[in-house]
mmCIF file as gemmi writes it, N, C-alpha and C atoms, coordinates in Angstrom:
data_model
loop_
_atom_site.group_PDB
_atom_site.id
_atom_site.type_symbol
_atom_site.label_atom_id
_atom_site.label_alt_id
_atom_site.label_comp_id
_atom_site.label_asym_id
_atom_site.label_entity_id
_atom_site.label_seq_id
_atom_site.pdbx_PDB_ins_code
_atom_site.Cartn_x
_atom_site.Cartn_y
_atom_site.Cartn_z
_atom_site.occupancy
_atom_site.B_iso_or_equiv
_atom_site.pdbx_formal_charge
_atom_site.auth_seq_id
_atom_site.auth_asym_id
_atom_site.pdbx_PDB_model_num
ATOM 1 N N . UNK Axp A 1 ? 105.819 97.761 103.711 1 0 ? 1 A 1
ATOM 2 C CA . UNK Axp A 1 ? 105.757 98.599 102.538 1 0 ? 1 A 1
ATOM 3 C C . UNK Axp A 1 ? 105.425 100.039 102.91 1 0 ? 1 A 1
ATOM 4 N N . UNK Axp A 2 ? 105.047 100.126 104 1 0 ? 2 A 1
ATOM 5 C CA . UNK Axp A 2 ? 104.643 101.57 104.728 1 0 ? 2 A 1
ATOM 6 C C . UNK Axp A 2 ? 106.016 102.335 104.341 1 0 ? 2 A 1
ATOM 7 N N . UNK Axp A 3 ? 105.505 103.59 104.387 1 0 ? 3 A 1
ATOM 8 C CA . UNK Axp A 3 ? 107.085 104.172 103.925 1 0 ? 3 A 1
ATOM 9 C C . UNK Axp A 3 ? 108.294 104.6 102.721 1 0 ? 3 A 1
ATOM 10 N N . UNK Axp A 4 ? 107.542 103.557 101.88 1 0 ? 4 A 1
ATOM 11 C CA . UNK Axp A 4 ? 108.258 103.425 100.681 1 0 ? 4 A 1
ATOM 12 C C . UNK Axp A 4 ? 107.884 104.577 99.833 1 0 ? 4 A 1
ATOM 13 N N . UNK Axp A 5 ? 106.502 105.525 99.725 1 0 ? 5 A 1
ATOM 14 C CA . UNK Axp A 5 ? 106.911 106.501 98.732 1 0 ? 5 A 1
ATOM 15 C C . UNK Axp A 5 ? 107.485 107.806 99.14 1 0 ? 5 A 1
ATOM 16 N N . UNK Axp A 6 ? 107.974 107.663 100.796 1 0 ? 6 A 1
ATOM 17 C CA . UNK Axp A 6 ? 108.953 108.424 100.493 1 0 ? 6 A 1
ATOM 18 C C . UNK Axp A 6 ? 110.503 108.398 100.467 1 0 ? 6 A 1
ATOM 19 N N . UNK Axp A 7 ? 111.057 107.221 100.428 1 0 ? 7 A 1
ATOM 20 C CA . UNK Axp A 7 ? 111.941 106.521 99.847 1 0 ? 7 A 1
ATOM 21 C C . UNK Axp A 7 ? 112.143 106.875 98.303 1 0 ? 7 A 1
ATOM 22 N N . UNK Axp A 8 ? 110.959 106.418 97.459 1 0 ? 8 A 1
ATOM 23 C CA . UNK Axp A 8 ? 111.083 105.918 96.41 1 0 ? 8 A 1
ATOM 24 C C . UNK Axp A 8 ? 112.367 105.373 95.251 1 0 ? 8 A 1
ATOM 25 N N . UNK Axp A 9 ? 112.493 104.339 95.541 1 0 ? 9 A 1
ATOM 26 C CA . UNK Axp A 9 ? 113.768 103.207 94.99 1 0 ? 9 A 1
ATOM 27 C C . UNK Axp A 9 ? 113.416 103.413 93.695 1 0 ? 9 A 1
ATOM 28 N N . UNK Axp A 10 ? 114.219 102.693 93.074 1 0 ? 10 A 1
ATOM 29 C CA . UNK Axp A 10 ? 114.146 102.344 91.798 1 0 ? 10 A 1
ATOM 30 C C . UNK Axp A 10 ? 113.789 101.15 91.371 1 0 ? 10 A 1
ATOM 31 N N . UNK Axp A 11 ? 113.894 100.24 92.478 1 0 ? 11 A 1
ATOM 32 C CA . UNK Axp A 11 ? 113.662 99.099 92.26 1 0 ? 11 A 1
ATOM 33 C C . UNK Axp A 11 ? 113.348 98.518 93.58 1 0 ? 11 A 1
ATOM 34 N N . UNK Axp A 12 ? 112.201 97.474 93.546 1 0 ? 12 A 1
ATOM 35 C CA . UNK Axp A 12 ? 111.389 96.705 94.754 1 0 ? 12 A 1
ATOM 36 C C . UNK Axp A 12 ? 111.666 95.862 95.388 1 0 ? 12 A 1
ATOM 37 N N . UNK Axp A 13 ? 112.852 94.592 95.936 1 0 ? 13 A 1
ATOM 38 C CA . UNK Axp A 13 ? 112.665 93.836 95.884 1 0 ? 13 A 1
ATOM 39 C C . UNK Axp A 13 ? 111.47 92.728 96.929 1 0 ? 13 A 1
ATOM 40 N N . UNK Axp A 14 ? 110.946 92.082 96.669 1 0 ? 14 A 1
ATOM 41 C CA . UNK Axp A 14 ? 109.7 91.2 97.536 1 0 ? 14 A 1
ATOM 42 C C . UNK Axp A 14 ? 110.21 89.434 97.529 1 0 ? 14 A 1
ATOM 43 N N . UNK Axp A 15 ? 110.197 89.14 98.375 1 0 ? 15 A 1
ATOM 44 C CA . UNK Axp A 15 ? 110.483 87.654 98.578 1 0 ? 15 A 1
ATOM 45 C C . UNK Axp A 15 ? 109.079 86.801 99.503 1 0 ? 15 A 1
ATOM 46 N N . UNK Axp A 16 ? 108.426 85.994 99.038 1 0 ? 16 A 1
ATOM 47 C CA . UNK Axp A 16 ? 106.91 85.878 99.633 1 0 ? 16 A 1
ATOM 48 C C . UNK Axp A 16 ? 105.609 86.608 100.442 1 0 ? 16 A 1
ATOM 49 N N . UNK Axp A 17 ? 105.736 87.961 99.264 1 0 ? 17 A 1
ATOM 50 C CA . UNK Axp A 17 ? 104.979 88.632 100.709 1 0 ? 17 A 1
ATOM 51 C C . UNK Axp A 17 ? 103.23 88.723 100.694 1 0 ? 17 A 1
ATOM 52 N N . UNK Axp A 18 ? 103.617 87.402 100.344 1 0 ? 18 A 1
ATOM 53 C CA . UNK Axp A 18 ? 101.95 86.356 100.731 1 0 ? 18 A 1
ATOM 54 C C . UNK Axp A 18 ? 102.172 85.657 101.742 1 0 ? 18 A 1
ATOM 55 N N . UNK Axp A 19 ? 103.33 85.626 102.493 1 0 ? 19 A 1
ATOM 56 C CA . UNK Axp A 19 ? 103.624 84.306 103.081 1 0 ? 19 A 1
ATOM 57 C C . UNK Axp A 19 ? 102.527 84.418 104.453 1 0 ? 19 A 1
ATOM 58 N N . UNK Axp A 20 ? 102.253 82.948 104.868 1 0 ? 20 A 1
ATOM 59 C CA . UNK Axp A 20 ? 101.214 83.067 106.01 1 0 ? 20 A 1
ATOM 60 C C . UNK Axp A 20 ? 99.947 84.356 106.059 1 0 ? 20 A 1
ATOM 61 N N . UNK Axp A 21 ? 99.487 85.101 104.963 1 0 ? 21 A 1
ATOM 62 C CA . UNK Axp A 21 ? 98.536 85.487 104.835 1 0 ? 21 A 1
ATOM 63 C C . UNK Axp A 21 ? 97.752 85.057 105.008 1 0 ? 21 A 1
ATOM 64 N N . UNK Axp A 22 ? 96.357 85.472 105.264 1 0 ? 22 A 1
ATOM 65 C CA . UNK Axp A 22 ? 94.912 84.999 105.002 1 0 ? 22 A 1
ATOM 66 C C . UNK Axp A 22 ? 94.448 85.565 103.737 1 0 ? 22 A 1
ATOM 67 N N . UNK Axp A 23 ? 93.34 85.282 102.857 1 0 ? 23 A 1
ATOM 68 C CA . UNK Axp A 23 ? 93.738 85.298 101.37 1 0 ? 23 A 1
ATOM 69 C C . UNK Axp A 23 ? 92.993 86.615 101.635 1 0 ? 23 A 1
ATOM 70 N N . UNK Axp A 24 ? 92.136 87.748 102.639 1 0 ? 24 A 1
ATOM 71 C CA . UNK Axp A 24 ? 91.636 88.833 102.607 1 0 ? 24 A 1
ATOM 72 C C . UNK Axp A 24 ? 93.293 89.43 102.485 1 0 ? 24 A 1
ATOM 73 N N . UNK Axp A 25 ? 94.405 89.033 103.556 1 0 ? 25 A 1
ATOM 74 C CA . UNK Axp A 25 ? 95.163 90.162 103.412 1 0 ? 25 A 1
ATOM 75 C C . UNK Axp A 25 ? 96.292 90.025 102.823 1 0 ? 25 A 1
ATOM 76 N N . UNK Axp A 26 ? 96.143 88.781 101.884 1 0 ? 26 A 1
ATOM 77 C CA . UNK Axp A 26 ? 96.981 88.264 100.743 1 0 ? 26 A 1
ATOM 78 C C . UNK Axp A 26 ? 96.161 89.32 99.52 1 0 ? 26 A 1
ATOM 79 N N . UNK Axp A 27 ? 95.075 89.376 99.433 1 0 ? 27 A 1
ATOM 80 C CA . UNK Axp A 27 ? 94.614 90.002 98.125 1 0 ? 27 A 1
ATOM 81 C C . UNK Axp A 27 ? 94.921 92.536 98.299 1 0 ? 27 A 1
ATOM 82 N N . UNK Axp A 28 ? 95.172 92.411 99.722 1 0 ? 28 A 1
ATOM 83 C CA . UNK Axp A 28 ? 95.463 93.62 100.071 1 0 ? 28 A 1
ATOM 84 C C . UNK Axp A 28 ? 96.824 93.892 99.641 1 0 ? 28 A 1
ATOM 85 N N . UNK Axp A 29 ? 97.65 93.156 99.951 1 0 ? 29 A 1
ATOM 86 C CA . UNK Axp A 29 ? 98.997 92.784 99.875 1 0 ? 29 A 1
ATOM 87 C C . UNK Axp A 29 ? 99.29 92.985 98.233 1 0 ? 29 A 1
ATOM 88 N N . UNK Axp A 30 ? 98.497 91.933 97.55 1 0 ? 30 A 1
ATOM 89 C CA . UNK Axp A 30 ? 98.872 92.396 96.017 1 0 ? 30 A 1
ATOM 90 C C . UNK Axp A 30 ? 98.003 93.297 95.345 1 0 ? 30 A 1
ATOM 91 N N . UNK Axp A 31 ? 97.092 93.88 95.893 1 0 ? 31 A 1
ATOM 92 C CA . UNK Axp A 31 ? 96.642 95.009 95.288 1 0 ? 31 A 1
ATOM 93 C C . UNK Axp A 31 ? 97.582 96.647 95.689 1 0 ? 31 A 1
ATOM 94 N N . UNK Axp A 32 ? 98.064 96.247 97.043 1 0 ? 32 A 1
ATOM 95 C CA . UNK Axp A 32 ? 99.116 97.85 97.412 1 0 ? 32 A 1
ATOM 96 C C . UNK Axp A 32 ? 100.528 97.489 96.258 1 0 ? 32 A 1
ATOM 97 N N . UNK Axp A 33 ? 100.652 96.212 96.068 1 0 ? 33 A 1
ATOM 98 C CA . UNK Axp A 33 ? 101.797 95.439 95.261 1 0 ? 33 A 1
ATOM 99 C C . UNK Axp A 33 ? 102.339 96.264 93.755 1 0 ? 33 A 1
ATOM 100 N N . UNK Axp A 34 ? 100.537 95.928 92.878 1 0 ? 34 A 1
ATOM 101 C CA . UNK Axp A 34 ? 100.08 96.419 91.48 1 0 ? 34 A 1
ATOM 102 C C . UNK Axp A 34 ? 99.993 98.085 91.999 1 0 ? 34 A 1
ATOM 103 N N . UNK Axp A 35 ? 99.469 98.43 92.813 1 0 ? 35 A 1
ATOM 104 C CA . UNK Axp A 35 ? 99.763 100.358 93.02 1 0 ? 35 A 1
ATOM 105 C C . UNK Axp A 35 ? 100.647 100.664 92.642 1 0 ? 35 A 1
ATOM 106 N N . UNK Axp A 36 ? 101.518 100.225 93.745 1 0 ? 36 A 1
ATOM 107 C CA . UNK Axp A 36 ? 103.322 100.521 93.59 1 0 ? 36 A 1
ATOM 108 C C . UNK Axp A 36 ? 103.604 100.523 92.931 1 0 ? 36 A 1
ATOM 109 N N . UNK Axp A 37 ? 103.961 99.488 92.11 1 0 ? 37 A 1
ATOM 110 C CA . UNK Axp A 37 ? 104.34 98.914 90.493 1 0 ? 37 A 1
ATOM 111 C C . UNK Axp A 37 ? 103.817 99.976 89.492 1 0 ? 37 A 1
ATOM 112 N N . UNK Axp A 38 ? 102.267 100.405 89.578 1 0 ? 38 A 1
ATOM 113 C CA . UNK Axp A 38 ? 101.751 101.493 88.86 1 0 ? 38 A 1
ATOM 114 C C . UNK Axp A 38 ? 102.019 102.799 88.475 1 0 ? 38 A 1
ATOM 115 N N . UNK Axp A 39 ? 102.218 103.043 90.037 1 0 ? 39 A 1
ATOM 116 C CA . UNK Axp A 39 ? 102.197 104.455 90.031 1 0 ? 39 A 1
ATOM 117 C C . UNK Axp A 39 ? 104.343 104.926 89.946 1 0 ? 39 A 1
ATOM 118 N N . UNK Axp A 40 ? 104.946 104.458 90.347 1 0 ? 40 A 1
ATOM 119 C CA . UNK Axp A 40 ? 106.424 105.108 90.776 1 0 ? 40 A 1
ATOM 120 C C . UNK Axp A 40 ? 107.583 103.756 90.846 1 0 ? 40 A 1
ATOM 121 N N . UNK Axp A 41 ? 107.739 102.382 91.056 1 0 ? 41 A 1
ATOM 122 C CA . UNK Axp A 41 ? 109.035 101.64 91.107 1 0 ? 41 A 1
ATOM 123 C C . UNK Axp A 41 ? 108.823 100.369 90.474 1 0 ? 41 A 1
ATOM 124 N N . UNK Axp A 42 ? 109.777 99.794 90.21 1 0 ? 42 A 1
ATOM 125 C CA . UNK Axp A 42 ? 109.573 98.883 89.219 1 0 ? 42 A 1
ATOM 126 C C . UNK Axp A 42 ? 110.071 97.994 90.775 1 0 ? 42 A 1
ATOM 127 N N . UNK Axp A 43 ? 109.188 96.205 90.445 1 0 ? 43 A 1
ATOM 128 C CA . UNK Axp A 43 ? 108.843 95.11 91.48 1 0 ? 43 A 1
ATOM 129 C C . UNK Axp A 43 ? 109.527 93.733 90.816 1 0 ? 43 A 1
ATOM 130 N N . UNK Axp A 44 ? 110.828 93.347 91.88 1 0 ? 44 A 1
ATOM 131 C CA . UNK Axp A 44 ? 111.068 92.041 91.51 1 0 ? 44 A 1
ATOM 132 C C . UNK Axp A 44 ? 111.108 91.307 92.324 1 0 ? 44 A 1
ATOM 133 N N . UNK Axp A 45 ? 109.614 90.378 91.885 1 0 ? 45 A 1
ATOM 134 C CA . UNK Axp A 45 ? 108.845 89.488 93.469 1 0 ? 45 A 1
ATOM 135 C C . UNK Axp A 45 ? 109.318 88.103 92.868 1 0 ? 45 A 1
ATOM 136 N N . UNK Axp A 46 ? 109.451 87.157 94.554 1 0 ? 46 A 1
ATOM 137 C CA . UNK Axp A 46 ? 109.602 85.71 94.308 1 0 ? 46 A 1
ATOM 138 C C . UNK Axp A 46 ? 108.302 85.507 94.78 1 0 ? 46 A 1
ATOM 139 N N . UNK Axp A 47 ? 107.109 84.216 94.496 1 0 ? 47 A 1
ATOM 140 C CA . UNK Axp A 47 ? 105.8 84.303 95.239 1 0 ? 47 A 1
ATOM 141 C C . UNK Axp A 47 ? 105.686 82.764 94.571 1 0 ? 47 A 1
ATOM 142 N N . UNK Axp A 48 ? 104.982 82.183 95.496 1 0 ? 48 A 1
ATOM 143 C CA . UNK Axp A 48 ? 104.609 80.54 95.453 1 0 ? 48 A 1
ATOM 144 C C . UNK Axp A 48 ? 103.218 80.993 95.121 1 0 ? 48 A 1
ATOM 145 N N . UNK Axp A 49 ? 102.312 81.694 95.322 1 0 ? 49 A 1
ATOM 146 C CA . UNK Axp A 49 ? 101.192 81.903 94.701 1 0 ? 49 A 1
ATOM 147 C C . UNK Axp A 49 ? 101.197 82.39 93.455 1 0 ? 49 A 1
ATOM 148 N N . UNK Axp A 50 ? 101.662 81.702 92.137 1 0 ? 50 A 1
ATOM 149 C CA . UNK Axp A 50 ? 101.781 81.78 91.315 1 0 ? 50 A 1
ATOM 150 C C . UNK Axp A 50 ? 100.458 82.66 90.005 1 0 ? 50 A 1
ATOM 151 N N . UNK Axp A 51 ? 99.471 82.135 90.431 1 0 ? 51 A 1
ATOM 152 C CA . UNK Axp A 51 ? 98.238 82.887 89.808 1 0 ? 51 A 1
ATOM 153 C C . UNK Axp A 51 ? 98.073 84.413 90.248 1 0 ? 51 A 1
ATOM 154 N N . UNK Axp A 52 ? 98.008 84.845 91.592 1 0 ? 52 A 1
ATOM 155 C CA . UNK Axp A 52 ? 98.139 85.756 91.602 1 0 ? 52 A 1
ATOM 156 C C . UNK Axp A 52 ? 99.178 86.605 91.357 1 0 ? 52 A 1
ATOM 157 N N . UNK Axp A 53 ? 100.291 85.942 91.187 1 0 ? 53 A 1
ATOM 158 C CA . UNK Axp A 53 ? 101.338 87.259 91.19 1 0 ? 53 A 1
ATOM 159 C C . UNK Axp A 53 ? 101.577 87.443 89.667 1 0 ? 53 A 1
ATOM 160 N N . UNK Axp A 54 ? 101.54 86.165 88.635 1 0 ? 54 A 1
ATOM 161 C CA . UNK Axp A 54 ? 100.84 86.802 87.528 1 0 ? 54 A 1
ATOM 162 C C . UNK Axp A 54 ? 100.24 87.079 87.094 1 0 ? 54 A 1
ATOM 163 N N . UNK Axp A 55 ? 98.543 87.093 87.832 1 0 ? 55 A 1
ATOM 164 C CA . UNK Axp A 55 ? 97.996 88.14 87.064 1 0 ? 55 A 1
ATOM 165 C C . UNK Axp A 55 ? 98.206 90.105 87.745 1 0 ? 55 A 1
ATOM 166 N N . UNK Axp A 56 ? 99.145 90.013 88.459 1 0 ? 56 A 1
ATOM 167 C CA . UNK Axp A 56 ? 99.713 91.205 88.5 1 0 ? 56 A 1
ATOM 168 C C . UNK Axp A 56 ? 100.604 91.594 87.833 1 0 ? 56 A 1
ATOM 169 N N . UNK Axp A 57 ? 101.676 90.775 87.455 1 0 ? 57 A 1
ATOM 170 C CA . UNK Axp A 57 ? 102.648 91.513 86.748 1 0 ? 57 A 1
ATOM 171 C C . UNK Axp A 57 ? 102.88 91.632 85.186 1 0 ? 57 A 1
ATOM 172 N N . UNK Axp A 58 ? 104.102 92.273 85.219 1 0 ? 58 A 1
ATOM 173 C CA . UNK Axp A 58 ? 104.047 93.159 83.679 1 0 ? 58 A 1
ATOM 174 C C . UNK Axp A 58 ? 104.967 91.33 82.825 1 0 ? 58 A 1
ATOM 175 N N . UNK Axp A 59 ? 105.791 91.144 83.616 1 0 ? 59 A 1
ATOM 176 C CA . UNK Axp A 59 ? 106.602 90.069 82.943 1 0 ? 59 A 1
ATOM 177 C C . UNK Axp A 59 ? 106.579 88.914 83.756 1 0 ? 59 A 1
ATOM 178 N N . UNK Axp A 60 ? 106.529 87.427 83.658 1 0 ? 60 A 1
ATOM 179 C CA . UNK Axp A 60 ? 106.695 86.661 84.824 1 0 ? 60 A 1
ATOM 180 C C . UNK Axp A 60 ? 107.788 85.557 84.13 1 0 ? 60 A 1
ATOM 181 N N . UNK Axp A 61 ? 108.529 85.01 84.78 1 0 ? 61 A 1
ATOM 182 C CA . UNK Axp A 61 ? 109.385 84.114 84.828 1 0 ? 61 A 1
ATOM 183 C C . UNK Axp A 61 ? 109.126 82.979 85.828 1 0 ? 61 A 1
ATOM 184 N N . UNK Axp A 62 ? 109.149 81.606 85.335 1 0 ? 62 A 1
ATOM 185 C CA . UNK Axp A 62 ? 108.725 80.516 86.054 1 0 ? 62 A 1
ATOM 186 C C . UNK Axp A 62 ? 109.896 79.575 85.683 1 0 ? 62 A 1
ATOM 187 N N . UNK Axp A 63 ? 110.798 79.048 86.75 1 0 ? 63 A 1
ATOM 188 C CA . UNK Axp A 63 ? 111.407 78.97 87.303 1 0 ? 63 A 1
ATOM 189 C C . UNK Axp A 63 ? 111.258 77.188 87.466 1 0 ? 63 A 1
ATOM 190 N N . UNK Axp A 64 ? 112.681 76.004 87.088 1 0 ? 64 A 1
ATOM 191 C CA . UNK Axp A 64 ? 112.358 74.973 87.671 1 0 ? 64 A 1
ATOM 192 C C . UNK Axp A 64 ? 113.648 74.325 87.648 1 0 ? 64 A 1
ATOM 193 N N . UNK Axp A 65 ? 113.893 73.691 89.438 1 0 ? 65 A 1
ATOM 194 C CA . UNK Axp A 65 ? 114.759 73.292 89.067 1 0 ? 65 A 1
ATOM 195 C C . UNK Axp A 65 ? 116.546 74.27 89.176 1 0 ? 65 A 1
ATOM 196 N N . UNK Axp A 66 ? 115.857 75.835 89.455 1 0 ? 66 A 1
ATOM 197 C CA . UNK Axp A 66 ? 116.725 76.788 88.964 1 0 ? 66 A 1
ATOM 198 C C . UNK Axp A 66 ? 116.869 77.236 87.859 1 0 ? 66 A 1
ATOM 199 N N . UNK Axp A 67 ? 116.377 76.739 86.632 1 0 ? 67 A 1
ATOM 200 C CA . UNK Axp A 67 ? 116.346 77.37 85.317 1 0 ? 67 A 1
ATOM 201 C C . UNK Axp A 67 ? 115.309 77.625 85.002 1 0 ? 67 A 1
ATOM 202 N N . UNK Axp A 68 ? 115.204 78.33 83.774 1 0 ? 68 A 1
ATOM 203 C CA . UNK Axp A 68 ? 114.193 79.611 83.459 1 0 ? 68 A 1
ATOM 204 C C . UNK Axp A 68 ? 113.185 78.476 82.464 1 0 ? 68 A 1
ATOM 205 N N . UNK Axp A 69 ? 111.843 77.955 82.934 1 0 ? 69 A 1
ATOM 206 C CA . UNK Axp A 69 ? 111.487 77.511 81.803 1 0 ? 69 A 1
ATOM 207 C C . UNK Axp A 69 ? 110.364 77.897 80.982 1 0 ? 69 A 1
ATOM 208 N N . UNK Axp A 70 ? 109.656 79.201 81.582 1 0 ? 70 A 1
ATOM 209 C CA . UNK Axp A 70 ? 108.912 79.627 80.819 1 0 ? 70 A 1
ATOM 210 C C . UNK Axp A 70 ? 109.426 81.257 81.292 1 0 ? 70 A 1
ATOM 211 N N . UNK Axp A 71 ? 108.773 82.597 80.126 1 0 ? 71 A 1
ATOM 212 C CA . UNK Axp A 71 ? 109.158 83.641 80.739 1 0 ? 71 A 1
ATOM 213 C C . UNK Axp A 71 ? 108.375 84.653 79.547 1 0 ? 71 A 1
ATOM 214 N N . UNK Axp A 72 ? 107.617 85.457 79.524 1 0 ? 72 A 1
ATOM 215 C CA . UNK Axp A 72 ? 106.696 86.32 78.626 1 0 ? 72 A 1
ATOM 216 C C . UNK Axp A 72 ? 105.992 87.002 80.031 1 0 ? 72 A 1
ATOM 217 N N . UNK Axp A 73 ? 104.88 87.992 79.82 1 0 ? 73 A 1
ATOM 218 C CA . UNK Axp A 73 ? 104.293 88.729 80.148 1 0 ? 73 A 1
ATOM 219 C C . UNK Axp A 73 ? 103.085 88.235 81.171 1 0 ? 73 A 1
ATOM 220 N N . UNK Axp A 74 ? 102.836 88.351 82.384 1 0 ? 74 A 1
ATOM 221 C CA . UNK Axp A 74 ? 102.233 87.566 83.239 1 0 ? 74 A 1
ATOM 222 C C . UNK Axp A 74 ? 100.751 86.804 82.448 1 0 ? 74 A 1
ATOM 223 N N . UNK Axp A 75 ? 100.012 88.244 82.093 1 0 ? 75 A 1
ATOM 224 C CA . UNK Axp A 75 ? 98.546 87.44 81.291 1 0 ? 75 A 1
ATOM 225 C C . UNK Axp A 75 ? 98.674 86.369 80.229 1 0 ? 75 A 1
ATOM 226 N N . UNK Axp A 76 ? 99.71 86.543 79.382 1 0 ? 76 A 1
ATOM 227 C CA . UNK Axp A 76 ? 100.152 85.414 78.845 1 0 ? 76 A 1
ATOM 228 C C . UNK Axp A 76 ? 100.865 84.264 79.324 1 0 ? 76 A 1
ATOM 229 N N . UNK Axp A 77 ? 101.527 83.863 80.397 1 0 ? 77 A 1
ATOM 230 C CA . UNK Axp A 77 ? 101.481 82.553 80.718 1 0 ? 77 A 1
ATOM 231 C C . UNK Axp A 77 ? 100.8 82.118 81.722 1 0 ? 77 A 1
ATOM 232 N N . UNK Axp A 78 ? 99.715 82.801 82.195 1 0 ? 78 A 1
ATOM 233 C CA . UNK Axp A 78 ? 98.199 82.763 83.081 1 0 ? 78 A 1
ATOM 234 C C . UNK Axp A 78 ? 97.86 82.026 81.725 1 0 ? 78 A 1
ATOM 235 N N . UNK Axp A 79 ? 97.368 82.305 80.51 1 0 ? 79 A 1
ATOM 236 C CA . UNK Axp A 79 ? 96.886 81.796 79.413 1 0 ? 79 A 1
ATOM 237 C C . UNK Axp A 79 ? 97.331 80.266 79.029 1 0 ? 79 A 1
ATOM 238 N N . UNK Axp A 80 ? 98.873 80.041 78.917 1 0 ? 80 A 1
ATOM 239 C CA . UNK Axp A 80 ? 99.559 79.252 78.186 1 0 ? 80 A 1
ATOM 240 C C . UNK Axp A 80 ? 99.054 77.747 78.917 1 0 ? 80 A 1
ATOM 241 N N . UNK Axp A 81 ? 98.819 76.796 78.571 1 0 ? 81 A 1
ATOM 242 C CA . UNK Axp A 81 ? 98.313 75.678 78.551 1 0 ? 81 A 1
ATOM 243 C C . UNK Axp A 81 ? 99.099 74.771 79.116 1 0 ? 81 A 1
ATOM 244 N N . UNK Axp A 82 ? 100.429 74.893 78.579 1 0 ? 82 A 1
ATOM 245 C CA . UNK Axp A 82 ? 101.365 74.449 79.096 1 0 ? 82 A 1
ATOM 246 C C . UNK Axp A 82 ? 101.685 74.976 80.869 1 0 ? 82 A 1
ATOM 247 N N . UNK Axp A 83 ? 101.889 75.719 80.892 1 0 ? 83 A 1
ATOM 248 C CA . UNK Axp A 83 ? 102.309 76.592 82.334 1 0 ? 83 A 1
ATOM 249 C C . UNK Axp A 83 ? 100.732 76.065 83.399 1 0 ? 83 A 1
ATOM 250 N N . UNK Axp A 84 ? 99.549 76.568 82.827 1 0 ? 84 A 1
ATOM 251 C CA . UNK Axp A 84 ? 98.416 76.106 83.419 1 0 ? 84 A 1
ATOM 252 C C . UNK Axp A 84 ? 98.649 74.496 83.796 1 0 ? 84 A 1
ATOM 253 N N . UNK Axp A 85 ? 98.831 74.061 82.952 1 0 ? 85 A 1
ATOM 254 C CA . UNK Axp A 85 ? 98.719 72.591 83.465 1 0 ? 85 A 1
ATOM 255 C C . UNK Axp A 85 ? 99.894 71.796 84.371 1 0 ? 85 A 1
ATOM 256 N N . UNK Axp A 86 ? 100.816 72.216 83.818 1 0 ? 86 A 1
ATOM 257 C CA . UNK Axp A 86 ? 102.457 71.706 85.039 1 0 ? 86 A 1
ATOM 258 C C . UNK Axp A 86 ? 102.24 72.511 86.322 1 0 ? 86 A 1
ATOM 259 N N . UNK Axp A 87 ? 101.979 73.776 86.772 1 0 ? 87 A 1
ATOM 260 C CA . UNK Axp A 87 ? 102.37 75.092 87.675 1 0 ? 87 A 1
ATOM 261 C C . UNK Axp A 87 ? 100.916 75.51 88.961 1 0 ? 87 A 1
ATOM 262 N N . UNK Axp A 88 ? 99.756 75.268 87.417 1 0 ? 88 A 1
ATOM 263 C CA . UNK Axp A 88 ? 99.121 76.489 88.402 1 0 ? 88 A 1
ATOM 264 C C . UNK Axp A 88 ? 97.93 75.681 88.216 1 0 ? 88 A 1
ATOM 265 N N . UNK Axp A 89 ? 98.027 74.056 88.347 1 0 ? 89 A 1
ATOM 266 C CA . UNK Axp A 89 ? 96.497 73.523 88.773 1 0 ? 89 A 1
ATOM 267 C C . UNK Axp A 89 ? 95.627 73.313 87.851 1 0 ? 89 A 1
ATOM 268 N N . UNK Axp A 90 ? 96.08 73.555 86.206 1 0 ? 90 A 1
ATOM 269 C CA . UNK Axp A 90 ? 95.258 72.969 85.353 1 0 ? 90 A 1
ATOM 270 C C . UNK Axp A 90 ? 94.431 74.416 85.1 1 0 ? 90 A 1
């Protein structure tokens, strides 16, 4: 990600970039993540750590199977009961 604001894209793309982290530089990782996203390009991440990457983002889509089965605003299906209990461990 070094590099990127002076690039600056229009768009992010990220494909696990938690992968093989340790959760100190998994939580670095999505805090430079939410910056980015903040300050200048819009972020379209794939991430198996599901809790964290929605409680970063603006929209999340959860995914099964290949089809779309849940999809609203990350804090809200962090919330949803449904999603909590199939996805992210109750």
């Amino acid at each position: 990600m070094a590099g990127l604001s002076s690039r600056k894209p229009a768009l992010l793309l990220l494909d696990e970039p938690s992968s093989a982290l340790s959760p100190k530089l998994r939580d670095q990782v999505f805090g430079k993540v939410a910056k980015i996203n903040d300050i200048w390009t819009a972020i379209m991440m794939v991430e198996q750590n599901a809790k964290k990457a929605l409680s970063i983002c603006d929209r999340g889509y959860v995914l099964e199977m290949g089809r779309n089965r849940y999809e609203g605003p990350g804090k809200s299906l962090l919330e949803d009961a449904d999603v909590r209990g199939l996805y992210l461990g109750g």
